[in-house]
C-alpha positions as CSV (number, residue, x, y, z in Angstrom):
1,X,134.9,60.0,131.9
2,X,135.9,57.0,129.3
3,X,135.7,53.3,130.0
4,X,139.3,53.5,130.6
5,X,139.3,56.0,133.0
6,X,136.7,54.3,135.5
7,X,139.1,51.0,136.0
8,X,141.7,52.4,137.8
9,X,142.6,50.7,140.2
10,X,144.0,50.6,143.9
11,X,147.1,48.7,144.4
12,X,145.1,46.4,146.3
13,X,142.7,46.1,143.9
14,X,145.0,45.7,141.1
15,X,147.3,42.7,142.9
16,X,144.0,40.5,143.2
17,X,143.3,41.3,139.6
18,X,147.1,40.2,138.8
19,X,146.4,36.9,140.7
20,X,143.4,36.2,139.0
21,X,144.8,36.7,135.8
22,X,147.7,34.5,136.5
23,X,145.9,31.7,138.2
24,X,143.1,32.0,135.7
25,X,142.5,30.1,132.2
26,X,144.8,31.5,129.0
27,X,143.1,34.3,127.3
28,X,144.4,34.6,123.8
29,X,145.3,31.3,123.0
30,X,148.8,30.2,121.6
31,X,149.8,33.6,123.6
32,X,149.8,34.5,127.2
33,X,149.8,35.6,130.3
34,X,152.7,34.9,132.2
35,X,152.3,32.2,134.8
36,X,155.3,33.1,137.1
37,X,154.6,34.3,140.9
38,X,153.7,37.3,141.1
39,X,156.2,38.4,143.6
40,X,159.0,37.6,141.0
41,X,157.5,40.0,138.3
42,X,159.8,43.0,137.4
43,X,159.1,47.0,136.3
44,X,157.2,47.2,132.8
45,X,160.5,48.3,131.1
46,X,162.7,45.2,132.4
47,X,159.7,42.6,131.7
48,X,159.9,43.6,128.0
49,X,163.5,43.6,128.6
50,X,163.3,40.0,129.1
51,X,161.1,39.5,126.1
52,X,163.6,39.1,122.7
53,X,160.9,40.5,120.5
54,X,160.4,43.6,122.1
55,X,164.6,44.7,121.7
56,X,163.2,47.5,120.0
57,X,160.5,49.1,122.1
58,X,163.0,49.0,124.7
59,X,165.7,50.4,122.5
60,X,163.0,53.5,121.8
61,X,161.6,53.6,125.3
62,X,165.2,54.6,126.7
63,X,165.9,56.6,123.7
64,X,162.6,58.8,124.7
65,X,163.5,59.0,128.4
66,X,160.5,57.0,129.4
67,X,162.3,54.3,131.6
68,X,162.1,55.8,134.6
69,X,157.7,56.7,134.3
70,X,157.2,53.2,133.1
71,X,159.0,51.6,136.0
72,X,156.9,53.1,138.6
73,X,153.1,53.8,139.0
74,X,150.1,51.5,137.5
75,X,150.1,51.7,133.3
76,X,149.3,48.6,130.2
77,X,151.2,48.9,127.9
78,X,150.6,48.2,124.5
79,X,154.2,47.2,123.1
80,X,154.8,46.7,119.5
81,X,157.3,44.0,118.7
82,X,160.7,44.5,116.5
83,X,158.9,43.1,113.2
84,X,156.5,46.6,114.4
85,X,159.1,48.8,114.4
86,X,161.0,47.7,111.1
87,X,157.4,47.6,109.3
88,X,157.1,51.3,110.9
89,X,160.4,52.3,109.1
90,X,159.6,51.5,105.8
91,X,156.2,53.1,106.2
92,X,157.6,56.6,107.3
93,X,160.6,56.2,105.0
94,X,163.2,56.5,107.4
95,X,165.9,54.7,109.6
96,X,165.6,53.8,113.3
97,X,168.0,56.4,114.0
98,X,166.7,59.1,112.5
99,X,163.6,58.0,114.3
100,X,165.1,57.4,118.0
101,X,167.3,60.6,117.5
102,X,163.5,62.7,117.2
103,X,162.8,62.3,120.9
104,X,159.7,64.3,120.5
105,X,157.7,62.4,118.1
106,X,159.4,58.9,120.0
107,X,158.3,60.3,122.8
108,X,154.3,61.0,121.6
109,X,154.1,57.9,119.6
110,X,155.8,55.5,122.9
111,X,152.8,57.5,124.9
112,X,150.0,56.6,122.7
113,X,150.5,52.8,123.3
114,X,150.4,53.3,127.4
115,X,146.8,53.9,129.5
116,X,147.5,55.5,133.1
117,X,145.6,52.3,134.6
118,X,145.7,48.7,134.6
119,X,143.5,46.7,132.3
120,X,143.3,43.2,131.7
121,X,142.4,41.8,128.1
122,X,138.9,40.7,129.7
123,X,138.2,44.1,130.6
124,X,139.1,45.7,127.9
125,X,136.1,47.7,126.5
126,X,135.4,46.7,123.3
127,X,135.1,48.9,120.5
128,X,134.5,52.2,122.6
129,X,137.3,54.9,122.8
130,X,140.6,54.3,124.5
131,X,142.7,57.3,125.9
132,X,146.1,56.5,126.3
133,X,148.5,59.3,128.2
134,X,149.7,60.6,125.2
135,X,146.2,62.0,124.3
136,X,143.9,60.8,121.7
137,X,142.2,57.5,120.9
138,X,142.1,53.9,119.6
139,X,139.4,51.1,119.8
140,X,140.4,47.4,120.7
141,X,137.6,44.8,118.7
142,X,137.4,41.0,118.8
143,X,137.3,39.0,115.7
144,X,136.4,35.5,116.0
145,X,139.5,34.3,118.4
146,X,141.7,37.6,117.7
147,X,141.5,40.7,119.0
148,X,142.9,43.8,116.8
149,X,143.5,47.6,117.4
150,X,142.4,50.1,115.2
151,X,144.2,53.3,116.0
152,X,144.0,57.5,115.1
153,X,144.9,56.3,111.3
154,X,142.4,54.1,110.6
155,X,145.7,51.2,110.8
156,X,144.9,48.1,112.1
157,X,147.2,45.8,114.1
158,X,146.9,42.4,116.3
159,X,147.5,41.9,119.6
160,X,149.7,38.7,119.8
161,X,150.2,38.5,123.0
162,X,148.0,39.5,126.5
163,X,148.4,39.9,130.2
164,X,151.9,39.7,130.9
165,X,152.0,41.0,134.4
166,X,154.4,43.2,135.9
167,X,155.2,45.2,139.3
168,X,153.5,48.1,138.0
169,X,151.2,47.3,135.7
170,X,150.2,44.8,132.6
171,X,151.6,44.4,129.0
172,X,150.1,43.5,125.9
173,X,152.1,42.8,122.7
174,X,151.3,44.3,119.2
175,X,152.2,43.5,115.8
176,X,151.9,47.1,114.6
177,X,153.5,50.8,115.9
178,X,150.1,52.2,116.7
179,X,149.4,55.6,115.5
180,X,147.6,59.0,116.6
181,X,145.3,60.9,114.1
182,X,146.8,63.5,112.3
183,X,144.0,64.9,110.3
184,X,140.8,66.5,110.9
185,X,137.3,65.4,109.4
186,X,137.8,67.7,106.8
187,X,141.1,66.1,105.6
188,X,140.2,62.2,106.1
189,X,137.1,63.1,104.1
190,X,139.2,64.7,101.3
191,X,141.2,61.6,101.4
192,X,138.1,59.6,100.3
193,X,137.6,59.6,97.0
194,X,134.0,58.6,97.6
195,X,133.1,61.5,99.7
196,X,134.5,63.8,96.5
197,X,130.5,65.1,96.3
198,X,129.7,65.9,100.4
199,X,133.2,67.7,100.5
200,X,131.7,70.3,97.8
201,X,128.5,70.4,99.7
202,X,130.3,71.3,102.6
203,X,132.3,73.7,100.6
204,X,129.2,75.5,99.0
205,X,127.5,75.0,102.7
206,X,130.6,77.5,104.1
207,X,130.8,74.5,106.6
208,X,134.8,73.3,106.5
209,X,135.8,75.3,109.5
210,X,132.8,74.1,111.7
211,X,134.3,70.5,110.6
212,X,137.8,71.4,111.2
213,X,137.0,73.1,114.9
214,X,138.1,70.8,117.8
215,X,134.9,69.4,118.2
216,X,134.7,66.2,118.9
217,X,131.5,65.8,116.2
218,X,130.1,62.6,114.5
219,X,129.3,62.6,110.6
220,X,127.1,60.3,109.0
221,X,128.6,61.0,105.5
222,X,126.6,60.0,102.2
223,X,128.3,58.8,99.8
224,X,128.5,60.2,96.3
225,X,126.1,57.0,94.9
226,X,124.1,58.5,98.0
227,X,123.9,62.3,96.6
228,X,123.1,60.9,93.0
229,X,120.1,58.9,94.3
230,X,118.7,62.5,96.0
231,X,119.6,64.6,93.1
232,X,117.3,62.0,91.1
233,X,114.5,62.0,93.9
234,X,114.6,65.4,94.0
235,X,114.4,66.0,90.1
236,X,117.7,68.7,90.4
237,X,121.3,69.1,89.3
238,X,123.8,69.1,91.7
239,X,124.9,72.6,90.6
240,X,121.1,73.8,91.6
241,X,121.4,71.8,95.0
242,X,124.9,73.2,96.1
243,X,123.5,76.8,95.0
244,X,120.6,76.7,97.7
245,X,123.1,76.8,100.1
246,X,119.9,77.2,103.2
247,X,118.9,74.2,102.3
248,X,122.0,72.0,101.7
249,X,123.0,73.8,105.0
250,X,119.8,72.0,107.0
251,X,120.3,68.8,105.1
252,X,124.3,68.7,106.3
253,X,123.5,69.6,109.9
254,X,121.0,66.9,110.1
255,X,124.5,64.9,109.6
256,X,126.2,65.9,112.1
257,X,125.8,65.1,115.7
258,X,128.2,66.5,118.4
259,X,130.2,64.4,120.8
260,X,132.2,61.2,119.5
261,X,129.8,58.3,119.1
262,X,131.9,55.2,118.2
263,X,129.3,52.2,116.9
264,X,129.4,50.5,119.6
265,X,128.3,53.6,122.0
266,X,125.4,54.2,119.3
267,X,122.0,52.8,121.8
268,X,119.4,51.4,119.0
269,X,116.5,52.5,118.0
270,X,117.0,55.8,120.5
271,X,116.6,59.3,119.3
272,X,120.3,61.0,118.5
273,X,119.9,64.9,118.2
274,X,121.9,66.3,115.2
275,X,123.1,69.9,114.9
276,X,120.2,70.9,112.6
277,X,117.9,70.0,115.3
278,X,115.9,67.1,114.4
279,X,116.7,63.4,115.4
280,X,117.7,60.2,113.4
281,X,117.7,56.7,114.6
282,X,119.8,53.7,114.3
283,X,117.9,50.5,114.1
284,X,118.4,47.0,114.9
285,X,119.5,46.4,111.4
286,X,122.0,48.7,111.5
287,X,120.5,51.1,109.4
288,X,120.0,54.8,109.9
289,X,116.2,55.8,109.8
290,X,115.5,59.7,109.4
291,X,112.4,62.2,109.6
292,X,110.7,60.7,106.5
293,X,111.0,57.2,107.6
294,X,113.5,56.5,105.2
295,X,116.5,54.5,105.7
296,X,120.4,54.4,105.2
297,X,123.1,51.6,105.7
298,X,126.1,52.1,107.3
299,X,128.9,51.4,104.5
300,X,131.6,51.9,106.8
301,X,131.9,53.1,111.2
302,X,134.5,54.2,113.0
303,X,136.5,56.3,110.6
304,X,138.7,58.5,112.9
305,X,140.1,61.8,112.8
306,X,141.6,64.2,115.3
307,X,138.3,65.9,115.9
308,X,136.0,63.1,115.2
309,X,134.9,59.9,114.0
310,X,133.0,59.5,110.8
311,X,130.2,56.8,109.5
312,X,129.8,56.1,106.0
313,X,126.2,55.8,104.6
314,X,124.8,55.2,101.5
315,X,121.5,57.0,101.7
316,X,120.9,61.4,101.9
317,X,119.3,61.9,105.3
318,X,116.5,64.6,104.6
319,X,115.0,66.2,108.1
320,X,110.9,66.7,108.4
């Protein structure tokens, strides 16, 4: 069960939240919760109605038939503002009503920015997996004052606004159309040009489908500065390396650890059991410590794919 999914809450419990949240301090400065009674407060759908920016969420979220399930039971919403939208139409290459007219991919996309409970900016679980209704994840992180969403694409957007409170639920405002995944650790990895040299590995190791299955699997991906500093340690060519394919096979398995472990779920200095067997260890530096005592850094965390999420490290991880 995800973070999410443990804070649903009973109507009870969810009107004392609401008056907290509106008697309490502001939690995103310059933006805000809304500070009229709570008995005025409307459905989700006609509280964005009343909000000028969001003309266009509205627009889509009648357009997908979604008025009616976001006027009744307990959701946040995560609602993108019109600058969103027209910022989402240049990036897909396409008009709003082309858009609006596809009711099936309006409909998917509207879902990914609602969770079937209510949640409150201070509870919002930072940096650990967020599962909306419309399936999928995204990760909410704080930087200094402002808090930003990183969703399936690896696109990053602010939340400008928080805890507007309505009948049925909360809304937050976002300056970005969040997005699902659409491709598998096989494809994001392809899409990295660093990552040229572990995508032949895997390729040689007979490995792509086991990275393209459902999973959900973690990669701790070397880099191809990282696979040059092995070939060099280990006094081989990379032809002679990707040609032992029982070894590079044990060596990529000791990569790969099932499950989806975000950075912030990763517990430090605790053993994490890859697929080949063996453990490795993350340290409270932040660096990945294997068999042989030897260490990597994490480059880059959180990369995210439909089956996955993958860590960037700049070191070969070699098992006992």
């Amino acid at each position: 069960m995800t973070e999410i999914s443990k804070q649903k809450l009973s109507r009870r419990q969810w009107i004392v939240g609401a008056a907290a949240a509106l008697s309490g301090p502001t939690l995103l400065a310059g933006c805000g919760g809304g500070s009229d009674d709570l008995a005025d407060r409307k459905s989700l759908v006609t509280l964005a109605e009343s909000k000028s920016e969001l003309s266009l969420f509205v627009e889509a979220v009648n357009a997908a038939g979604l008025r009616d399930t976001l006027s009744g039971g307990s959701y946040t919403v995560f609602a993108p503002d019109n600058n969103a939208f027209a910022a989402l139409l240049g990036e897909l290459g396409t008009t709003k009503e082309a858009l609006f007219a596809d009711t099936a991919l309006l409909g998917a996309v509207l879902k990914y920015h609602v969770l079937a409970s209510v949640v409150f900016r201070s509870a919002i679980p930072l940096g650990k997996a967020i599962e909306p209704i419309g399936g999928g994840f995204f990760k909410i992180e704080q930087h200094g004052g402002a808090y930003r969403v990183n969703d399936g694409r690896n696109r990053v957007s602010a939340i400008t606004s928080t805890d507007s409170v309505a009948a049925n639920g909360v809304l937050h405002v976002v300056d970005g159309v969040l997005l699902p995944a659409d491709k598998d650790i096989v494809q994001t990895a392809q899409a990295t040009a660093d990552l040229s040299i572990l995508m032949e590995a895997v390729v040689a190791a007979g490995l792509v489908d086991a990275l393209k299955a459902p999973g959900p699997l973690t990669v701790f991906a070397p880099t191809n500065a990282a696979f040059a500093a092995l070939l060099a340690q280990l006094g081989v060519t990379k032809e002679a390396l990707l040609a032992d394919t029982a070894l590079l096979t044990k060596v990529l398995t000791y990569h790969l650890v099932s499950g989806r472990v975000l950075k912030a779920d990763i517990r430090m200095d605790a053993p994490i059991t890859t697929l080949q067997g063996q453990t490795v260890r993350v340290n409270a530096s932040l660096r990945v410590v294997d068999q042989r005592n030897r260490s990597s850094g994490l480059v880059a965390t959180d990369i995210f794919a439909t089956n996955g999420v993958i860590h960037v490290i700049d070191q070969v991880l070699l098992p006992a």
